[in-house]
C-alpha positions in Angstrom: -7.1 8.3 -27.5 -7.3 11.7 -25.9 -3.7 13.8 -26.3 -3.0 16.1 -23.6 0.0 17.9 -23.2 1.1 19.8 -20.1 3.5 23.1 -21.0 5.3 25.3 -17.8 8.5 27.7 -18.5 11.9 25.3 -18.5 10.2 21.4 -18.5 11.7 20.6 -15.6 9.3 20.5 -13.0 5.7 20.7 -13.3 5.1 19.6 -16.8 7.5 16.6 -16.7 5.8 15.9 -12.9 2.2 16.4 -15.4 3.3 13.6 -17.9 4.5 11.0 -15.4 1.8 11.1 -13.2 -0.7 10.4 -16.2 1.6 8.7 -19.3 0.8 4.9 -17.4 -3.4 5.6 -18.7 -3.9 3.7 -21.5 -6.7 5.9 -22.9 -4.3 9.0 -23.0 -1.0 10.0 -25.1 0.8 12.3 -22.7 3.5 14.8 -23.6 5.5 17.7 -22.2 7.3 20.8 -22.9 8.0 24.5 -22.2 7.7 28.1 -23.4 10.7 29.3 -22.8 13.9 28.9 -25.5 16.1 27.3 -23.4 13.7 24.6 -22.1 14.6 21.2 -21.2 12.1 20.2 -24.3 10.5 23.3 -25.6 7.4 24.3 -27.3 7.2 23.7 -30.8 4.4 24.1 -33.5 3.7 20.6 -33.7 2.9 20.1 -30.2 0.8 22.5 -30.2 -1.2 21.4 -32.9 -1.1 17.3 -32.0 -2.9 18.4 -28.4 -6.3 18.0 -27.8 -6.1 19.5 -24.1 -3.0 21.9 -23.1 -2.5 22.3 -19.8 -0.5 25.1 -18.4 1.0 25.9 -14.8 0.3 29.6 -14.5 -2.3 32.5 -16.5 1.3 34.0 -17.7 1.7 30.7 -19.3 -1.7 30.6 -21.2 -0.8 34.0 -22.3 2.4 33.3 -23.8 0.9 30.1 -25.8 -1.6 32.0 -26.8 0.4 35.1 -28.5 3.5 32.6 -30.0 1.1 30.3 -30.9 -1.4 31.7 -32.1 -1.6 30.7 -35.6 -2.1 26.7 -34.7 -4.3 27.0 -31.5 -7.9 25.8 -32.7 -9.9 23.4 -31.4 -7.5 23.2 -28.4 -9.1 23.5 -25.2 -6.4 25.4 -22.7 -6.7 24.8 -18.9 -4.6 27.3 -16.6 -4.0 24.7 -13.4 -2.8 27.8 -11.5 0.7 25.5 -9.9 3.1 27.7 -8.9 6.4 27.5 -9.5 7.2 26.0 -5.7 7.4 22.3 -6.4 10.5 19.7 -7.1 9.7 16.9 -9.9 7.6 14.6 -8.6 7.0 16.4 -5.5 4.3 14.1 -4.1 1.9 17.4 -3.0 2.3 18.2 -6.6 1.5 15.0 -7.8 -1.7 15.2 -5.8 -2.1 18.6 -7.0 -2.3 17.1 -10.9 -4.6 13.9 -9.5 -7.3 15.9 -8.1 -7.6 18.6 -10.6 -6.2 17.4 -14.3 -9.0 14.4 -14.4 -12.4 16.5 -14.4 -10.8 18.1 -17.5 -10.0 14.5 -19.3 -12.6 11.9 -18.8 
């Protein structure tokens, strides 16, 4: 089972919107979280490590992971989606957004 997890600033929006859309595929563990402190489920060391695939919203994102979690990032594969910050939870062009550019990376 492939584990992907999908990481933006607060975990509110785009990453929780990243999880729903794909946590029904039985050939995938789905998570989500985000960089910043106060997130709505942030970042930890474990997460990072348990991923297979980490998707983030923006470059500044990647960035971020990168430098605070530097020591556990390995065999990781990071994908910048490059989703601005302009979308609702499950906004449906956002949810289109993850369905025609997350599964190239995953199956």
């Amino acid at each position: 089972m492939k584990k992907i997890l999908f990481v933006c600033s607060q975990n509110k929006l785009r990453s929780p919107t990243g999880e729903a859309v794909f946590s029904d595929d039985p050939n995938l563990d789905v998570r989500s979280a985000g960089l910043n402190n106060d997130a709505e489920v942030p970042l930890g060391t474990e997460d990072v490590a348990w991923a297979d695939i980490i998707f983030v919203m923006e470059q500044t994102h990647k960035k971020k992971l990168r430098k605070k979690h530097k020591e556990v990032l390995k065999s990781q594969r990071v994908v910048c989606l490059d989703i601005p910050d302009d979308y609702q939870y499950m906004d449906k062009t956002l949810i289109e957004i993850f369905k025609k550019t997350v599964p190239q990376f995953i199956y």
